[in-house]
N, C-alpha and C positions, 0 to 999 in steps of 0.2 A: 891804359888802365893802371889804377894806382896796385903795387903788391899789396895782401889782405884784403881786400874792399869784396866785395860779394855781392851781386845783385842776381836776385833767388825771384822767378815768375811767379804770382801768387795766383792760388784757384777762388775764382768765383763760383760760385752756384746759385743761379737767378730760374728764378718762374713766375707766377702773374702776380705773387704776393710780394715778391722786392728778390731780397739775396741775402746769402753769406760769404763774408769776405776773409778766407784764412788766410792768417798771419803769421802765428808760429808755436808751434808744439813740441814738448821736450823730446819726441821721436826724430825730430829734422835734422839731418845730417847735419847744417849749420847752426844747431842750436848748440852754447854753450853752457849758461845760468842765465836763473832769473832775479833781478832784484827789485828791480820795477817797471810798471806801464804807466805812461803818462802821455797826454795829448797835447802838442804842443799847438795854436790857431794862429793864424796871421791875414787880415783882410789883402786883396790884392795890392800889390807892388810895394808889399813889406817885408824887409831883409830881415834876419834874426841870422848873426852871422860875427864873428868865426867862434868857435868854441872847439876846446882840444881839450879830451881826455887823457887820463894819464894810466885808468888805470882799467875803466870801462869799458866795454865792447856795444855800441850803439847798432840796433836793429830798427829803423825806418822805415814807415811804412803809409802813403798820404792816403787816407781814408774817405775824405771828402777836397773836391777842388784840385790844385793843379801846384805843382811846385817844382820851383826848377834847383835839384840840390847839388851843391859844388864842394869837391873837396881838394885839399893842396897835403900832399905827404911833405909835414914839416918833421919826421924821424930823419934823427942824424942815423947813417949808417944804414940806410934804408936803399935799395937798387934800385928806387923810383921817387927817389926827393928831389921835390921843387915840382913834381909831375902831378897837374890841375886836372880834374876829373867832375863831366859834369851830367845828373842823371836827369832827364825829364819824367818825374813821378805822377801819379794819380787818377785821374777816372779815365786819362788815354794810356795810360801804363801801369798797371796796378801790379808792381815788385816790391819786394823788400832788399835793401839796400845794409850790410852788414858791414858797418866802419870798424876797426880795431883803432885800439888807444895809441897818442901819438897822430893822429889826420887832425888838420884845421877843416871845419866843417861845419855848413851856414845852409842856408836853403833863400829864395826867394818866393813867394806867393803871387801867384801871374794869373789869367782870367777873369772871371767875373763874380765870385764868390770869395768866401771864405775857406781857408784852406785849414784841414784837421788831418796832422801829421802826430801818426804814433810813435815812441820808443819804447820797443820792449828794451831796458837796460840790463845789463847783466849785473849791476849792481844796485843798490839803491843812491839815491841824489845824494850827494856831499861839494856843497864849495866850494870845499877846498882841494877836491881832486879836480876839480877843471880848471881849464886856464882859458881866457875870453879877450879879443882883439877886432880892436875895431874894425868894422865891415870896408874899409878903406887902410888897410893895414896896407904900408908900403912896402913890406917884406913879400907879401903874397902882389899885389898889385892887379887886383882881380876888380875890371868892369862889371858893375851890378847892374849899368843900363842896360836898354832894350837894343837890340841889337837888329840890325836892319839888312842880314846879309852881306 
């Protein structure tokens, strides 16, 4: 497990009319700030991948569908760099996954729908605080295929 990364059990609450799916409240021990909520969608077997904050704290959370998120602690000086971390999110595992700034970090979109992946950010979107490499980045060296056992 990468050091900082968080993965928090989220509660559902379903009855014959559908559910509610908590995410995150400024009472939750890992809540730190809010800046923004945003949905990120991806159709199956589409990467959106790598993306490194700098300054942000990324709360994740796949709302609809299935997603498979990977992260590589590219922090210099960090007790767990170079160290690949990979989470199976969404309607079979519904967590919220808390990257701190500093993680390369991508998700792929797997199954038969469309995948609807929150981030609550801790701040709001800037540009130019993030740094973005391509999903074949030879630094990381991270297989996006499917993987066959």
């Amino acid at each position: 497990m990468i050091e900082g990364v968080k993965i928090v059990p989220l509660r559902q609450i379903v009855d014959e009319r559908g559910k509610i799916m908590h995410m995150m409240k400024a009472t939750d021990p890992h809540f730190t700030t809010f800046g923004e909520i945003y949905f990120s969608c991806a159709w199956p077997g589409t990467v959106k991948a790598w993306h490194i904050h700098q300054s942000m704290t990324v709360n994740n959370a796949v709302i609809s569908g299935r997603a498979k998120l990977v992260m590589y602690d590219a922090r210099e000086g960090s007790p767990t760099k170079g160290v690949l971390q990979e989470v199976f999110m969404g309607e079979d595992n519904y967590v919220l996954v808390q990257i701190p700034p500093g993680i390369a970090n991508g998700y792929k979109a797997y199954g038969d729908k469309l995948v609807v992946l929150a981030n609550c950010a801790s701040e709001p979107h800037d540009p130019d605080e993030m740094k973005r490499l391509s999903p074949f980045d030879e630094n990381i060296g991270y297989d996006w295929s499917l993987q066959h056992g």
